[in-house]
C-alpha positions in Angstrom: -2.6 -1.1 3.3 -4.8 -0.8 6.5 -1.6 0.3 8.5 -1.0 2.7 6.4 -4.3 4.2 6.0 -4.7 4.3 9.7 -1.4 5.7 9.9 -3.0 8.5 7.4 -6.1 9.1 9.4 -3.8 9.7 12.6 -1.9 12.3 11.2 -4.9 14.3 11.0 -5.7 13.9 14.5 -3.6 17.3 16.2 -4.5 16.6 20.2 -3.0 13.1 19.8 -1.7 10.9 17.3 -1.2 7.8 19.1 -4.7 7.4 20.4 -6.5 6.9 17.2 -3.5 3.9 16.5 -4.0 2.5 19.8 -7.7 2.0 19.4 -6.7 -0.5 16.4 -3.5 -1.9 17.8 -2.3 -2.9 21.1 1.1 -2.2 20.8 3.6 -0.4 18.5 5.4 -3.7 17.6 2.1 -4.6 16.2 1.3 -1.4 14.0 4.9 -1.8 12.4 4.6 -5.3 11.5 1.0 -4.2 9.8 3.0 -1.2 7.8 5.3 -3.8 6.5 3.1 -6.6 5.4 1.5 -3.7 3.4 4.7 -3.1 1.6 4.0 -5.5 -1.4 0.0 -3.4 -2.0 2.2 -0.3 -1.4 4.2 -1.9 -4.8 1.6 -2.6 -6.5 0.3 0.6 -6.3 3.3 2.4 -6.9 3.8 -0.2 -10.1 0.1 1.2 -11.2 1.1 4.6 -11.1 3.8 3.5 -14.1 1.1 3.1 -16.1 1.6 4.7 -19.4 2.2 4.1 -23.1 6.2 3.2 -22.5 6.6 1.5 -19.0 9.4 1.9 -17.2 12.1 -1.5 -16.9 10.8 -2.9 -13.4 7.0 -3.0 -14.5 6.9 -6.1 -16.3 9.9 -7.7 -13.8 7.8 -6.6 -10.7 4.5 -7.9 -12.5 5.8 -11.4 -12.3 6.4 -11.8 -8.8 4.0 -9.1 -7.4 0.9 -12.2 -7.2 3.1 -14.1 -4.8 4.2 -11.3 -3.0 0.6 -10.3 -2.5 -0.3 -13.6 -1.6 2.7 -13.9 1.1 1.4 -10.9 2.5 -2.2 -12.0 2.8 -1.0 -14.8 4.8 1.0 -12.6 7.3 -1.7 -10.2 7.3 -4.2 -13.0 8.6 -1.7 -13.7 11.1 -1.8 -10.4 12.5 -5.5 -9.7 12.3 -5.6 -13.8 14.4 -3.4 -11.9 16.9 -5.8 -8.7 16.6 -8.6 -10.4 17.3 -7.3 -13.3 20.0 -5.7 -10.5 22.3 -9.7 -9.5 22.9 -11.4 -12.3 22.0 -14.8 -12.4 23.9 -15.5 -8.4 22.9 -16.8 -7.8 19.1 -15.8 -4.9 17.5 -17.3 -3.3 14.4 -14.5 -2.2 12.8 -12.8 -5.7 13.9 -15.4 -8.1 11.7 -14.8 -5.1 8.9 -11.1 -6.0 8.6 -12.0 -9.4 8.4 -14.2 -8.8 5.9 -11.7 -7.0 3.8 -9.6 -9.7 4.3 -11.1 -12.4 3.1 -12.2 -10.2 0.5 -8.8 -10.1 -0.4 -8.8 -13.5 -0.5 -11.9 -14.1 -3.0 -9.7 -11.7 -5.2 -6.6 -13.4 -5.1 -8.3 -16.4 -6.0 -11.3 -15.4 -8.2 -10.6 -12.3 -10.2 -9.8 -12.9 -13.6 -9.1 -9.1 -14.7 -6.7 -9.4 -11.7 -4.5 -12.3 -13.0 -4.7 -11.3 -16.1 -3.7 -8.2 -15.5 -0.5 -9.5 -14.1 -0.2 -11.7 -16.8 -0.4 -8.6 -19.3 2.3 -6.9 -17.6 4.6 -9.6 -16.9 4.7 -10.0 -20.8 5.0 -6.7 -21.9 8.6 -6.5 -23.5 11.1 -3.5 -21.8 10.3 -0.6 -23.7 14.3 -0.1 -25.2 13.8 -3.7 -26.6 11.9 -3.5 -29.0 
C-alpha cells in the first residue's frame, strides 16, 4: 500500500510529479514493483468494502486465500525495502527506518493478531449468500 499512497501524495504535487516518487524510489522499475506487491492489501481492502449484511460470492472465496497472499506479499515487500535500503546503505533516512517499522509491524500482525485471523476465519466460513 506504500506505493500507492506515495503514488496518491504525488498526484497532488502540480510543478512535478515525479520528484516526490524519486525521493522514495530510485528508479521507475522499482515504484512498479512496490504498486504490485501492494495488490493483495489493495484486495483486502476492496474485500472490506463488501462488508454488509449479504456478501457478495468472492468474499468468503477470497477470505481463504487472502492470509497467504498477504503473507507472499510481505515477503516481496521486504525484498524491495532490502533493495531500498542497500542501494544507500551508509546514509539513514527517517522516513527509510519508518517503512521498516511498518514493515515489521506488518509482520507482528501477520503473526500475532488474533481479531486478524479470526477475522479471515469468519469470512472464509460464511456460506454464499444464494445458499442458504
Amino acid at each position: 500500500m506504500r506505493g500507492y499512497l506515495a503514488w496518491i501524495i504525488s498526484l497532488t504535487f502540480s510543478e512535478d510529479r515525479g520528484r516526490l516518487l524519486s525521493f522514495f524510489y530510485a528508479n521507475t522499475e522499482q515504484f512498479v514493483l512496490t504498486l504490485s506487491v501492494g495488490v493483495p492489501a489493495l484486495m483486502v481492502l476492496v474485500m472490506l468494502t463488501q462488508m454488509k449484511a449479504e456478501l457478495p460470492r468472492w468474499v468468503p472465496k477470497f477470505a481463504r486465500i487472502a492470509p497467504v497472499l498477504l503473507w507472499l506479499s510481505w515477503l516481496a515487500d521486504g525484498v524491495l525495502i532490502g533493495s531500498l535500503v542497500a542501494a544507500n546503505w551508509p546514509h539513514f533516512a527517517f522516513v527509510k527506518a519508518l517503512i521498516i517499522f511498518a514493515w515489521l509491524t506488518a509482520l507482528w500482525l501477520l503473526l500475532y493478531s488474533r481479531h486478524l485471523r479470526r477475522f479471515f476465519q469468519l469470512l472464509a466460513s460464511e456460506r454464499d449468500s444464494g445458499n442458504g
